[in-house]
N, C-alpha and C positions, 0 to 999 in steps of 0.2 A: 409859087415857092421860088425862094433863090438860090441860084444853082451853088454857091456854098453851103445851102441848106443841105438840098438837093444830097451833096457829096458828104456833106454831116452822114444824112442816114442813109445812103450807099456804104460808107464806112463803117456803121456799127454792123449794117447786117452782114457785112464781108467779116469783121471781125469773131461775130457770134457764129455765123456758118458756116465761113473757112472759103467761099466763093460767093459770088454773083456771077447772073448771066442777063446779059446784054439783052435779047430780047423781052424778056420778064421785069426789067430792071424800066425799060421801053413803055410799055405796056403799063405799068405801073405809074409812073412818072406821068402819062400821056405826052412823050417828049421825043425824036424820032431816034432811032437806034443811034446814029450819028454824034449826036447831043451826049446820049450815056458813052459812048468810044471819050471823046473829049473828057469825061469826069472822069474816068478811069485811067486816062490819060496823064491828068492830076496827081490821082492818088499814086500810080506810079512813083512821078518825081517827086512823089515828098516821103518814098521808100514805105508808104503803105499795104499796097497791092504789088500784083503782076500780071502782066496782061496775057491770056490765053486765047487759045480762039473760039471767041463767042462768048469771051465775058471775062473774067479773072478770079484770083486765088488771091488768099492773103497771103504776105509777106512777113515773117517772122521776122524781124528785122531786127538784131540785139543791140543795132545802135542806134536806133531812131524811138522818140516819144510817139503816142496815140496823142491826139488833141484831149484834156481832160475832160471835153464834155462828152469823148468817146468812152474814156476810163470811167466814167464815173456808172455808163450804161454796161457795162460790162462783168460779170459775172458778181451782180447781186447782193444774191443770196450769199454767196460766201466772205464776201465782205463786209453784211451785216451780222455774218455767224460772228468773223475775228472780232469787232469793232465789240460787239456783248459780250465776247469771252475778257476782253483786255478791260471794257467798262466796270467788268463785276473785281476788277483790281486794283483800282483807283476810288477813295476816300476823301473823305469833303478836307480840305485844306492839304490837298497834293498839289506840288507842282509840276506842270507838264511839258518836254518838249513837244512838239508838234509838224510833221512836214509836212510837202504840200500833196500826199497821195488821196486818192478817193478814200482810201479804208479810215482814212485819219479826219476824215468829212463824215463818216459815217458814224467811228469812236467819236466825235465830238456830241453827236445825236445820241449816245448810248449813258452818257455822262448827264445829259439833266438834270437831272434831282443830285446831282449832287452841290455843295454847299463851300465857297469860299476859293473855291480855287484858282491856280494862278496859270496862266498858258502862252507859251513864249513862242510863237508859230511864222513861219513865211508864207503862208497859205491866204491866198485875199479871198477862195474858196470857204476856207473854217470863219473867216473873221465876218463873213456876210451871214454864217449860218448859225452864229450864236444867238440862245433864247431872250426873249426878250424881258427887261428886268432880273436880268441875273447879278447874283453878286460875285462874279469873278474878276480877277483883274488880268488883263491882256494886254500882252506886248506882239507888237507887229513888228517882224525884224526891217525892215521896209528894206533895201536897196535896188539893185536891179532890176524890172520886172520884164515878165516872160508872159503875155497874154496868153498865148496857147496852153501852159498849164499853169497861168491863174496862181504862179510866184514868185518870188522874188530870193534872190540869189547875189551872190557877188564876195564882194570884200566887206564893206558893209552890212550887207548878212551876218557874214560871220563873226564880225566885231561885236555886234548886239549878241549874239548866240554865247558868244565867250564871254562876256560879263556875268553871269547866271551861272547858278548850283540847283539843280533841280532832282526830283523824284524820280520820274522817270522820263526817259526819251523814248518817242514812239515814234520808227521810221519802218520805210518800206525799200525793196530794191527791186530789180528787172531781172535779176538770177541768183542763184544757188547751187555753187558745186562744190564736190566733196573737196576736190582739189585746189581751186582757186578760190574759194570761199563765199564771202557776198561783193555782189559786182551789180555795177548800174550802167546806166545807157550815156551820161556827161558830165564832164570831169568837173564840172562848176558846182552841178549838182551835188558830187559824190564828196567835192571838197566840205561842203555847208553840211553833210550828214557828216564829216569827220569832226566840225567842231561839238554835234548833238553827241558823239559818242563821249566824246571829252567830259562834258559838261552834268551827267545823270548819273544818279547812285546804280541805277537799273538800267539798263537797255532792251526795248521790247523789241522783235523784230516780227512785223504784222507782215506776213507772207502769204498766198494761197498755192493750189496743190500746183497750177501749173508756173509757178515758177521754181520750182524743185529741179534739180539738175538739168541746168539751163546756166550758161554764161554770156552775158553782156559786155562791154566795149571798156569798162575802167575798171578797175577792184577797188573795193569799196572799204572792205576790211577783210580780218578773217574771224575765224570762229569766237576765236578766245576772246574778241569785243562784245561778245551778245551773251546777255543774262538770260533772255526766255525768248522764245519762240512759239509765234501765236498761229496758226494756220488752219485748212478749213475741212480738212482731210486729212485721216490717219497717214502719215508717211511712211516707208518701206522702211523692214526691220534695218537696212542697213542705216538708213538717215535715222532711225530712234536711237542704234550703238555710235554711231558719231555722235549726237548730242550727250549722249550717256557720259560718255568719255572726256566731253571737254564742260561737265559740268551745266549743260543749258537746260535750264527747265522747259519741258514740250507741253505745249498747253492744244487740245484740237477737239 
């Protein structure tokens, strides 16, 4: 195995467990304790992890990405709850925004059988995972690409994104607070979902429970841009009378 492999799934399991420990980690690997210090070393500086003694903890990090092929192993189940809940809302001849999150990889899988539609995405993730022989028409916004999460962003991004009127946009973000609203982890990013909110009669926001009050490093929007809310867990009476109030339909 190579040792970016290697620190691939050091990273999921620290993400799914909340720690690794260095000798288990050793052991597992057949690699000498040394070797795991070094990978964990890594994950450090790319504001992954932290290092403890005898192994380390994950680092909640509200400004830093997960690699997307960590996102994608990452809480499942609740991402193919959202992705069936939002599929069963979408009709053969919708058009779709699309960004580049796992849930919107998974909402693309939920969509099959449907018939004619149009999907205007920065995701080089969605564009590889579409069915074969479909009759959909797809636009790839191409500009900058970002191989760690497998999209593309920029100015050009956004120019293709602004040409379009579409059904619905389906985006994701890294937080949720009552107070600052929705917030992401990079302002390039957070720019390219400001043109998707622009551009859809609907705004869906495909959230899970643990990014529920929680703030990240840019704001994104606030409330009053999002039509519904898709999520994988009942949220707390307080988050159902804020959506209450500013009108968003909660779908969970």
């Amino acid at each position: 195995m190579l040792p970016i492999e290697r620190r691939g799934e050091i990273l999921q399991k620290l993400m799914m467990d909340g720690k690794v420990v260095v000798s288990e980690l050793a052991e597992q690997y057949e690699v000498t304790e040394e070797t795991i210090r070094r990978d964990l070393e890594k994950l450090e500086a790319d504001g992954h992890a932290k290092k403890t003694y005898g192994g380390a903890v994950r680092n909640d990090n509200m400004t830093s990405d997960l690699p997307y092929i960590v996102r994608k192993q990452t809480n499942v189940g609740g991402k193919k709850y959202i992705a069936e809940r939002i599929g069963e809302m979408i009709s053969d001849s919708d058009s779709l925004l699309l960004d580049a999150s796992t849930t919107a990889l998974f909402t693309v899988k939920s969509i099959f059988n449907k018939h004619n539609l149009t999907i205007v995405t920065n995701s080089v993730a969605v564009l590889l995972e579409l069915p074969q022989g479909h009759d959909w028409n797809i636009i790839s916004t191409g500009g900058l690409y970002r191989s760690e999460a497998m999209c593309y962003y920029g100015g050009a991004a956004e120019a293709v994104v602004n040409k379009y009127n579409v059904d619905y946009a389906i985006l994701s973000c890294k937080g949720l607070d009552m107070a600052k609203g929705v917030t992401d982890t990079r302002e390039t990013i957070a720019n390219l979902k400001k043109t998707f909110l622009k551009s859809a009669k609907e705004v869906i926001l495909a959230v899970d429970h643990t990014k529920f009050d929680q703030i990240s490093f840019v704001n994104l929007c606030g409330f009053d841009a999002i039509d519904t809310v898709v999520t994988d867990r009942e949220p707390s009476e307080a988050w159902k009378n804020l959506f209450a109030e500013k009108n968003i339909r909660l779908i969970y």
